[in-house]
Each structure stands twice: as structure tokens, then as C-alpha cells.
N, C-alpha and C positions, 0 to 999 in steps of 0.2 A: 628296235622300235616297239617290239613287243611288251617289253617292261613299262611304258607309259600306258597303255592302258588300265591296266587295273590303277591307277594314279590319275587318272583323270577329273573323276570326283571330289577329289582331295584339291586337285589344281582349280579343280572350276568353283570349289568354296572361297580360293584366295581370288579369284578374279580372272584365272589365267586361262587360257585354250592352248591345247597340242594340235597342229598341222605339219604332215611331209609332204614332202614335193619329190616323186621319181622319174627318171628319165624314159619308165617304161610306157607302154601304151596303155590307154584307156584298160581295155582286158588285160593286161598283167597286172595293172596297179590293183585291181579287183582281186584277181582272183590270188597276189602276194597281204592285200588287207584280209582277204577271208581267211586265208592259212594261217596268221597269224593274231584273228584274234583282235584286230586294230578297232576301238572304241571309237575317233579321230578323223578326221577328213585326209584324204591322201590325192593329191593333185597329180596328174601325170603331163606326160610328155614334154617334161625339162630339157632343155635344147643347152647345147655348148655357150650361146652366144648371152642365156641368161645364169649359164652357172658362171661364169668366166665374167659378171657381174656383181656376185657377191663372191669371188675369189675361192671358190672351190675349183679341188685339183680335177683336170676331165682327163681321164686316159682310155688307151687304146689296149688292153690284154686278152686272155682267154676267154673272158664276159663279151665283149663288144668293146663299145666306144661307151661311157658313163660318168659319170662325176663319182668323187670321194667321199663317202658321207661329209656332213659338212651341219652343223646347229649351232642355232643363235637363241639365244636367251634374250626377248626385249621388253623394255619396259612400258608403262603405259604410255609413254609418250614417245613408243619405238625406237629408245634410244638402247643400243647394244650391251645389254648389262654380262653376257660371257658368249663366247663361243669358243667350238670345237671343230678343228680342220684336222681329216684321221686321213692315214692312207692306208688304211684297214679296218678290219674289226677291233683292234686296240685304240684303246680313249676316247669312248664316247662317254656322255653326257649318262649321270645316271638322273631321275627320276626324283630321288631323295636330296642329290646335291642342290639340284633346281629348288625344289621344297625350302629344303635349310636356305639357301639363298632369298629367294622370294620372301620366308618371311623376315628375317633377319631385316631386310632393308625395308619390310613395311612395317615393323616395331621400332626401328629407329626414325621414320620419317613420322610417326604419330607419337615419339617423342620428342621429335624436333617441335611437332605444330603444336604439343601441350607446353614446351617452353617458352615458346612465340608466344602463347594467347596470352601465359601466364605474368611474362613480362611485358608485354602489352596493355595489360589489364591495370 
């Protein structure tokens, strides 16, 4: 999670906001944002019955009971443009792939609307 912040500025010139959601309590969620630095809003106390709603893995190990990391990439009209279900610290979502993606699809869609006007016109 760490790696989005210093990329925050960069996301909030394209339009976009970074938020996590952890299963920890009020006080961990703090004092896991302090340690690392978190730029971002971090919501806590993620229960089974809403991770098991956007289909993240919840298990039971040497941690506790917790979900799997789990990120969605959405768009302005909250429609799921990628996500990432890990069962570990391998394949999360970088920071720059979001970037490249984000703009990518907002220079083709202000291509699409300069072809529209054009043939419209």
C-alpha cells in the first residue's frame, strides 16, 4: 500500500482517489497508516460478511481470521475497470500500471468525443 502514496498527486491530477479498507481495528488501522507513510484514507473494521461481498478470499492462519488483499480499479461511473484477488504478497496492483491504464482510456475516450463532434459537425 505503501507505494501509492508518494503517487497520489499524480492520481488526484487524473481525477482519481486511493482508499483501503482493513479488517483491523480503528487503532491498528492508524497506527499500520502511520508506519507506513499512507498519504490516503484507510477505513477499518472489514467484517467477513462484507469482504465475502466483493469476493475476497477471508481465512483463518497464523494472522487471525482477515481477507486477502483484494483491489479494484473503478471508473467514473464505478464500473470495474481491473482487479486484483492475491493470496499473498505476490500480484498486487502497482501504482504506475493504474497510471498507464487511467490515462490510456482517458486519451482514447477524448479521442472518441473529438471524432464524435467532428462527425457531427
Amino acid at each position: 500500500m505503501a507505494a501509492w502514496s508518494p503517487k497520489t498527486q499524480e492520481l488526484a491530477a487524473l481525477g482519481c482517489s486511493v482508499y483501503a479498507i482493513s479488517v483491523d481495528t480503528k487503532e491498528q488501522a492508524q497506527e499500520m497508516a502511520r508506519k507506513a507513510g499512507l498519504t490516503f484514507p484507510v477505513a477499518y473494521g472489514l467484517t467477513k460478511a462484507e469482504s465475502d461481498s466483493f469476493g475476497a478470499w477471508w481465512i483463518n492462519d497464523q494472522h487471525g481470521e482477515h481477507n486477502q488483499p483484494t483491489e479494484f480499479l473503478l471508473s467514473r461511473g464505478n464500473v470495474v475497470l481491473g482487479s486484483v484477488y492475491t493470496s499473498g504478497q505476490v500480484g498486487r496492483m502497482a501504482p504506475e500500471e493504474a497510471i498507464r491504464l487511467i490515462t490510456t482510456r482517458e486519451r482514447r475516450r477524448l479521442e472518441q468525443e473529438a471524432a464524435q463532434a467532428k462527425g457531427g459537425a
